[in-house]
C-alpha positions as a LaTeX table, in Angstrom:
\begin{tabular}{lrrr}
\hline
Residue & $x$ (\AA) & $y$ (\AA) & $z$ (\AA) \\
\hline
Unk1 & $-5.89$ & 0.10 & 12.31 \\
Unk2 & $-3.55$ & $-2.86$ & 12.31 \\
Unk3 & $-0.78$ & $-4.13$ & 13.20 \\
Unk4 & 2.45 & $-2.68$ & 11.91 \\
Unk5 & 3.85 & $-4.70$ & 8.94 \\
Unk6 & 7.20 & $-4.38$ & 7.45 \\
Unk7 & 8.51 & $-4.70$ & 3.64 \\
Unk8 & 12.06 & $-4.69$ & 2.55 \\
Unk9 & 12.64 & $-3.00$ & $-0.76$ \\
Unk10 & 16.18 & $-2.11$ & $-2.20$ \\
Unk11 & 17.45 & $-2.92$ & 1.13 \\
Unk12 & 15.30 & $-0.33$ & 2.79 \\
Unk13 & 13.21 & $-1.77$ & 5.63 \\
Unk14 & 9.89 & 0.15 & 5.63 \\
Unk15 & 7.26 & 0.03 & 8.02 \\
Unk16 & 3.55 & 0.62 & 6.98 \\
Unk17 & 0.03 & 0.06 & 8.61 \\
Unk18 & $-3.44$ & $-0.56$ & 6.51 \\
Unk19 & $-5.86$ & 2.09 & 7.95 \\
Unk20 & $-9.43$ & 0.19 & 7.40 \\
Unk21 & $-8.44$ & $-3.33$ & 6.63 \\
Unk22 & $-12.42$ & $-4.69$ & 6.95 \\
Unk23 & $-13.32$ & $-2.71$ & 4.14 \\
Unk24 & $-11.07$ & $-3.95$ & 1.80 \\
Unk25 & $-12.12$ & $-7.35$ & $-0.25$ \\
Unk26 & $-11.57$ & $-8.82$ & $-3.68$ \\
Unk27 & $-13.08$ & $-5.62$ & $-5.46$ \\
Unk28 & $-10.92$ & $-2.71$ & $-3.50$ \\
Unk29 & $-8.94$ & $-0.89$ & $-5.84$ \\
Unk30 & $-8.11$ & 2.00 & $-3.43$ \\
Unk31 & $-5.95$ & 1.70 & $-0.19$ \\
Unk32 & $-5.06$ & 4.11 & 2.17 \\
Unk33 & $-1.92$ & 2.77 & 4.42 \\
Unk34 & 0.41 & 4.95 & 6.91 \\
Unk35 & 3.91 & 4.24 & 5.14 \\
Unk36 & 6.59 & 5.46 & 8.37 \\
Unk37 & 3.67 & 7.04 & 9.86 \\
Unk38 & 3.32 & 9.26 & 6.33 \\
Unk39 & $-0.39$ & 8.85 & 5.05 \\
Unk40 & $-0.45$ & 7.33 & 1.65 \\
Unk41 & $-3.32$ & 6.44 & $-0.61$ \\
Unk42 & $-2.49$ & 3.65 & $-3.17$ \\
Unk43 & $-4.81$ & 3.00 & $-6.32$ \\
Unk44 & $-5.15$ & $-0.03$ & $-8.50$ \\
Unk45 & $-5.84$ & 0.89 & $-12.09$ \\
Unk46 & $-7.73$ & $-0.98$ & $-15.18$ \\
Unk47 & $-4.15$ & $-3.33$ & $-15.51$ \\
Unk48 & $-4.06$ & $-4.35$ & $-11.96$ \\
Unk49 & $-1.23$ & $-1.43$ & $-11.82$ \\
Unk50 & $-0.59$ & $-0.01$ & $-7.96$ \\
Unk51 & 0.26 & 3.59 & $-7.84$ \\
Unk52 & 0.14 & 6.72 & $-5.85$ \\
Unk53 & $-2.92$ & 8.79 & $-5.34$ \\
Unk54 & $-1.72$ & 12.32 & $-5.48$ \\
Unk55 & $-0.25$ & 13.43 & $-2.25$ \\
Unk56 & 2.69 & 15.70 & $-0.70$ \\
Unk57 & 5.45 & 13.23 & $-1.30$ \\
Unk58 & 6.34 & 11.02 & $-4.24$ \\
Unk59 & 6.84 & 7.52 & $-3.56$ \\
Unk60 & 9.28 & 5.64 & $-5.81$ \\
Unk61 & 6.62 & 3.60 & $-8.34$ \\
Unk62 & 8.43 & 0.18 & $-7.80$ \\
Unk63 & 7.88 & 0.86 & $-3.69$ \\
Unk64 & 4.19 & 1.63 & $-4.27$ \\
Unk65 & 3.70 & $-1.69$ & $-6.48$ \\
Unk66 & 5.82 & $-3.37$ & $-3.58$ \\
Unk67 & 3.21 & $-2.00$ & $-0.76$ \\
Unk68 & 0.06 & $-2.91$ & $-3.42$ \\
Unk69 & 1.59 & $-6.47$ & $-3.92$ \\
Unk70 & 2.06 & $-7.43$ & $-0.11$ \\
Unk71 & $-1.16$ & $-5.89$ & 1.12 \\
Unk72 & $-2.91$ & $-7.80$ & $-1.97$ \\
Unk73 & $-1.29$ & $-10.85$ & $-0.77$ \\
Unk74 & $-1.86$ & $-10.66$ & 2.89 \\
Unk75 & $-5.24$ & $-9.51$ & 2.34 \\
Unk76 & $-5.79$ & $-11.99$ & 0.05 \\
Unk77 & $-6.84$ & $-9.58$ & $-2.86$ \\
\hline
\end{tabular}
């Protein structure tokens, strides 16, 4: 696991961690991430779309393609 990274969105400050970082290259179009230590599982679709594999809490969809974007861009995706 990495280093904790931080995204502002809507003038939240949110703090999120990429669980396997190695694995994830050019082709990845799932990511799991701990989001304030919350597990959450983030899938690109067909239109390059992030958004939220089912799980126990519903992220806003504009935070998800916020946490898709910077981890595509730090990851160089």
């Amino acid at each position: 696991m990495g280093l904790p990274l931080r995204i502002t969105f809507k003038d939240n400050d949110y703090v999120y961690q990429i669980v396997d970082s190695k694995s994830i290259n050019q082709n990845t179009t799932e990511i799991e991430l701990l989001l304030n230590g919350e597990k959450v599982e983030l899938i690109r679709d067909i239109k390059l779309v992030w958004k939220q594999k089912d799980g126990h809490s519903e992220l806003d969809s504009e935070l998800v393609q916020a946490l898709g974007r910077s981890v595509s861009l730090r990851l160089r995706m």
